[in-house]
N, C-alpha and C positions, 0 to 999 in steps of 0.2 A: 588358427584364429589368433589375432595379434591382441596383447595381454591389454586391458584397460589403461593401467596404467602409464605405460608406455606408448599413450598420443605423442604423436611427435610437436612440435610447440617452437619458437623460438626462441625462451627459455634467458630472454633476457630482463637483468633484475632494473630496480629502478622504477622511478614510479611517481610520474609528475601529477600535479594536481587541476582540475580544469573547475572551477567552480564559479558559478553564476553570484558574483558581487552586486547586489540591490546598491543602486546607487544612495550614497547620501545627502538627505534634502531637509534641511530642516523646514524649509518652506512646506506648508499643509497643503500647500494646494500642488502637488508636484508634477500634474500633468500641464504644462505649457503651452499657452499659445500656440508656440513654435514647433514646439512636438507634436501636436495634434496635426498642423501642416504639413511639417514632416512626413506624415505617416498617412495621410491622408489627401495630399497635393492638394487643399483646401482650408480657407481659413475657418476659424472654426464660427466666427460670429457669419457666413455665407451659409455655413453647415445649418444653423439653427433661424437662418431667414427663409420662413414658412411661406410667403411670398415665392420664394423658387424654386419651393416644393413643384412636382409633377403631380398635375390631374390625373388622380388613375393609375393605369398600370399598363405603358405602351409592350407589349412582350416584343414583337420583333426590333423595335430600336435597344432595349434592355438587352434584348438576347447579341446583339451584332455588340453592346458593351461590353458583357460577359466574355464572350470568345476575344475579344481583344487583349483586356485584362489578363484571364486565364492564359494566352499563348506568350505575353510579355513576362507572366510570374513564370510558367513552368520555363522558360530560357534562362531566365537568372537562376531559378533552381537546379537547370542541368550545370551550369556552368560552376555553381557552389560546391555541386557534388564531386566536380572534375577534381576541383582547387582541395578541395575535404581532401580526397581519394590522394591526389599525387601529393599535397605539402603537410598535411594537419595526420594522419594515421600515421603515416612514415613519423611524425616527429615525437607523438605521445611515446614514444619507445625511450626517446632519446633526453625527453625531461629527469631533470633531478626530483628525487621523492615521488616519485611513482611505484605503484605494488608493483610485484613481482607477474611476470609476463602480460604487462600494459602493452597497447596497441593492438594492432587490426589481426585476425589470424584464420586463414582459410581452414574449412577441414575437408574433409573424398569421403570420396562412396563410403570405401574401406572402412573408413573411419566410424562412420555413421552407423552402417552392416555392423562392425564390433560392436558399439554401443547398444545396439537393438538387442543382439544374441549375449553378449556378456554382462549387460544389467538390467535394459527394462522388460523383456520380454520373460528372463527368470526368475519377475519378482525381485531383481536387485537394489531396486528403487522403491518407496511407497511414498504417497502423494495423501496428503488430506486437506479437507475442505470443512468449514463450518458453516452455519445459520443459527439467527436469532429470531423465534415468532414472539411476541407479543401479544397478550389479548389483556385490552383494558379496562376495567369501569373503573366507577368511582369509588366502590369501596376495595378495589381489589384489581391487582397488577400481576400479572403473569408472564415471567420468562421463560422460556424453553430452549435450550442452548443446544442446539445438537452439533457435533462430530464426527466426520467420518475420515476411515482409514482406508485404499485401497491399492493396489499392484496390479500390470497386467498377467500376473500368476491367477489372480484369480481371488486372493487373500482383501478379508475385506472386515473392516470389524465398524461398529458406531460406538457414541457414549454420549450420553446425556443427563442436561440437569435442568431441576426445573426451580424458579424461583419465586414466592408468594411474597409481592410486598403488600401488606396490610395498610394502605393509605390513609383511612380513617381513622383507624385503632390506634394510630402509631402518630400521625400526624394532622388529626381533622384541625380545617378552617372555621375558627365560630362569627358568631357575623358581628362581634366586636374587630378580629383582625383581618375580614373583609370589609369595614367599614375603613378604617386606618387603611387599606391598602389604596383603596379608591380615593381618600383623601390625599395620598404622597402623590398619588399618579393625578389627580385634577393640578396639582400642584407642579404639575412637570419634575418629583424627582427623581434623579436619575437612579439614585439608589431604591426607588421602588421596586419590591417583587412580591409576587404573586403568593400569596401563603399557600404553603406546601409545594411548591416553585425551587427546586433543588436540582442538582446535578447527579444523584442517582442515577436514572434512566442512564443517561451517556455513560456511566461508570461502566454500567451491565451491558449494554448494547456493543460497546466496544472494546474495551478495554479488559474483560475477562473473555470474549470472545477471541481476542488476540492470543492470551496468555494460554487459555486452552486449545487452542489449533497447536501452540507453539510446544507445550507440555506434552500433548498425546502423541504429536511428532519425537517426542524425543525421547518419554518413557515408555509409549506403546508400541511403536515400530519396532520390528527386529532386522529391518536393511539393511544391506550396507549404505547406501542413499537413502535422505530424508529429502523429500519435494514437496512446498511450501508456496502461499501467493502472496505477493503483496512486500512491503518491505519489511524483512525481520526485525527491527527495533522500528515499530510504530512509537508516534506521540503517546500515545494514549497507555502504553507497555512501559516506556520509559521516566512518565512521572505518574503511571500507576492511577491513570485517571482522578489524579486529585488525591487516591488512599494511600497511605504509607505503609502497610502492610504488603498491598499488592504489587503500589514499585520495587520492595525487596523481594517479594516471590517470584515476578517477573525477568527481576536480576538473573537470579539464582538458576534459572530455565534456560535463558539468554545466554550466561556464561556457558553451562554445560553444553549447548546446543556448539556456540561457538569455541570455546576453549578445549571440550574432549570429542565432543562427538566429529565438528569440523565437515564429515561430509554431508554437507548438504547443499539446495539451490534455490534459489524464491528466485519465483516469476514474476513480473509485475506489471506486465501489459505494456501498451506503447509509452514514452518517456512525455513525463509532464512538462519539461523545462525545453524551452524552444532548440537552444541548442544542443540540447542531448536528442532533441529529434533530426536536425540537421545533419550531425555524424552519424544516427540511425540511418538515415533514408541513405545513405551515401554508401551504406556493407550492399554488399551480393548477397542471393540467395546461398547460405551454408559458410557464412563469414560472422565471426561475434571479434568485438572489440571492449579490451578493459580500460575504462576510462579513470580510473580511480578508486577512493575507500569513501566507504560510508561515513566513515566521523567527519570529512566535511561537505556535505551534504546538510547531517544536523548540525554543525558550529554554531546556528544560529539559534539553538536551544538551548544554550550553555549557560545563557544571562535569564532563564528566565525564571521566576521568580515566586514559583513554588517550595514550600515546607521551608520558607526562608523567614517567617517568623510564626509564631505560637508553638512552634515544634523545638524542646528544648533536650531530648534523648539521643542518643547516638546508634551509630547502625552498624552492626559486623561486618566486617568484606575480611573475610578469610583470619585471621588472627591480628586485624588491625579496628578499631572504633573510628568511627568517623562521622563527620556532621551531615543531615540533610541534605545541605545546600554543597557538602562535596560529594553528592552519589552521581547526581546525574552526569558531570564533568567525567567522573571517572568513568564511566560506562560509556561516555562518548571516547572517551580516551585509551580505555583498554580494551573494551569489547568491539564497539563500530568500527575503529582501524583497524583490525584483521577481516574486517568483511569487503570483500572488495564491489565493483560499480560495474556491469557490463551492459552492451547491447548488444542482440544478436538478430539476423535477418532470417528466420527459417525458409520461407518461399518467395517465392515473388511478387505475388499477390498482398502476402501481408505485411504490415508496417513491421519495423524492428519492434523491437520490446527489450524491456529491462529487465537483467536480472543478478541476483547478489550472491555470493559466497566466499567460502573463506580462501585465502587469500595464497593458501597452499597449496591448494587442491582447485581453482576459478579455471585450470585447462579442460580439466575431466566435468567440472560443472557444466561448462560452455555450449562443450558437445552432447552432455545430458540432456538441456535446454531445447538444443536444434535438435538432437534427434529426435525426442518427444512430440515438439512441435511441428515437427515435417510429416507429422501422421497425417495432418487437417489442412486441405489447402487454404483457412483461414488462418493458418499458421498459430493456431491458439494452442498450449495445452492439454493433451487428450485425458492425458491422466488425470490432470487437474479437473478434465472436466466430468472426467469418469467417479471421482470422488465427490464432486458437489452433486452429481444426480442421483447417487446413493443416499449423500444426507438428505438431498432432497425427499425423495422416496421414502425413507425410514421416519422422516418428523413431519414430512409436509404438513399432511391437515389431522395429526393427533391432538394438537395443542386444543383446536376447532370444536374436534366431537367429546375429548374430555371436557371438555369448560363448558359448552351446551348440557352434557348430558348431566353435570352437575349442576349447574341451576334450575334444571327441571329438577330436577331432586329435589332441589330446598325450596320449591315454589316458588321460584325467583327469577321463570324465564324471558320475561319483559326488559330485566338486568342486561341478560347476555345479548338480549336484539343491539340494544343500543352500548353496547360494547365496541372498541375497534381492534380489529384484528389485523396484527399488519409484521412485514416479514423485514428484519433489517437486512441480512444479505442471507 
């Protein structure tokens, strides 16, 4: 059996950068006449003369536009993929400041077979998944964060926390500062909000939900591979959802994951940015390609403009103090560029998908990715999805029958009808 780490690869360094520049407009109104025709072969004041609207709905002259449309796009799109295929993968290899083993890179059977029998098949990998249920009234908010751990060894673990915000107790509206709300808001201002109107909820919904996927992966596993979804430094991770305690616990998880531990892979479904879908659609079935690092991807979070004033303490990064407003720069700076940017094509049937790792190790990632994924002809994640129906299973509807069975308890089950019950992921 040929040793994991010895995928063969082309092993060349370098490592250009492709990143999608938003153009600059000071103009508010940035979408153009001329752009709108552009993109549309229509001007746009035709577009919005309802006079040339259609009666109805003719399906076969509609359907005979479709098919035409549809066979003019998919010809521009084979021929994209031609140009992609022969000038644009051949070149990412050859740019300056590109990670190490950027561009396109086939893997075999072979390949695929070793990765099966020498990591995910004996448990060499573990994959986790979380959810967040909610169930809410008015005097009383409940989170339930559940996590799960699993392998195709069989190895499978959960952990969970549950969170009581006391809305009332903590924060009641009295109908002096619902009187003042309704007067800013008759008033149109903009700074009006809703008493007891906070960012809590998002704090908890996402942002420790992240941080605990990303922790149990890194403290509770004992893999050699840690398998993850989604991008490993989320927003929400990296200014700690608004808390400063949590963007440096966050840190702290995020280095380890990336600085020691280093094997690991996040999945992250088909690519949001048009052009990372374009080089996507363009691999073969059992082809991933490294298109770059994560730190510019985020660059455009470097300016922004959190714990940059009322926060007057300094923050540890190893035996140095440092301000706020340099944490997040630096974790774009030291942690994000060692994570590199891939996409990979598992079958044919399914779109590419994205997925990150470090920047050492993105060869044995790659093929971790597509072996996994070649289990499903939807070419999704098996693991991953063998992890999320476990959390599924162990928290689905606890949250439900605990929180009903205790407001029957306290005489208060009229509460719980009109409660909402609802799942973030």
């Amino acid at each position: 059996m040929a040793e994991i780490d010895e995928l063969p690869g082309n092993g060349q360094q370098g490592s250009a950068r492709i990143v999608e520049s938003a153009p600059v407009d000071d103009d508010p109104f940035s979408i153009s006449a001329q752009m709108f025709e552009d993109q549309f072969d229509e001007n746009i004041i035709q577009t919005l003369d309802v006079e040339r609207w259609r009666l109805g709905n003719d399906l076969d002259q509609e359907y005979q536009r479709f098919v035409r449309e549809v066979h003019e796009a998919e010809e521009i799109e084979t021929a994209k993929e031609k140009q992609i295929r022969e000038k644009l993968l051949p070149w990412l290899a050859s740019l300056p400041n590109m990670p190490k083993n950027a561009g396109k890179h086939e893997t075999t059977a072979e390949n695929i077979a070793s990765v099966h029998r020498g990591l995910l098949f004996n448990g060499g990998v573990e994959a986790c998944d979380g959810t967040i249920q909610i169930h809410e009234t008015l005097p009383l908010t409940i989170y339930q964060i559940g996590v799960s751990l699993v392998s195709y060894r069989g190895d499978q673990g959960t952990w969970g926390q549950r969170l009581f915000r006391r809305d009332l107790r903590q924060k009641a509206a009295d109908v002096e500062e619902l009187m003042q709300f309704l007067e800013r808001r008759a008033k149109r201002d903009a700074s009006a909000r809703m008493p007891g109107q906070d960012q809590m909820s998002e704090l908890v919904q996402k942002a420790i939900l992240d941080y605990a996927e990303r922790a149990i992966l890194l403290r509770r596993s004992q893999a050699a591979w840690r398998l993850g979804h989604g991008n490993p430094v989320t927003y929400e991770l990296l200014t700690g959802g608004g808390n400063l305690e949590l963007m440096v616990e966050a840190t702290r998880v995020l280095r380890d994951l990336v600085e020691v531990q280093q094997r690991f892979v996040f999945v992250a479904g088909e690519p949001g940015e048009a052009l990372f879908r374009m080089i996507g659609q363009a691999l073969r079935p059992g082809e991933y390609a490294i298109i770059g690092t994560l730190d510019e991807r985020l660059d455009s979070w470097l300016h922004q403009e959190r714990f940059k004033f009322g926060v007057s303490r300094k923050l540890p990064w190893d035996d140095e103090l440092i301000s706020p407003t340099e944490w997040i720069p630096r974790v774009i700076e030291r942690v994000a560029s060692k994570i590199v940017v891939g996409l990979f094509r598992p079958t044919l049937l399914a779109p590419a998908q994205t997925f990150y790792a470090h920047i050492d190790h993105s060869e044995i990632a790659g093929h971790i990715a597509l072996a996994d994924s070649m289990l499903k002809e939807q070419g999704t994640s098996m693991l991953l999805e063998m992890a999320h129906r476990v959390c599924s299973s162990v928290f689905g509807d606890s949250l439900e029958v605990l929180a009903e069975s205790a407001y029957i308890a306290a005489g208060a089950h009229n509460r719980f009808l009109r409660g909402r019950l609802h799942r973030v992921r």
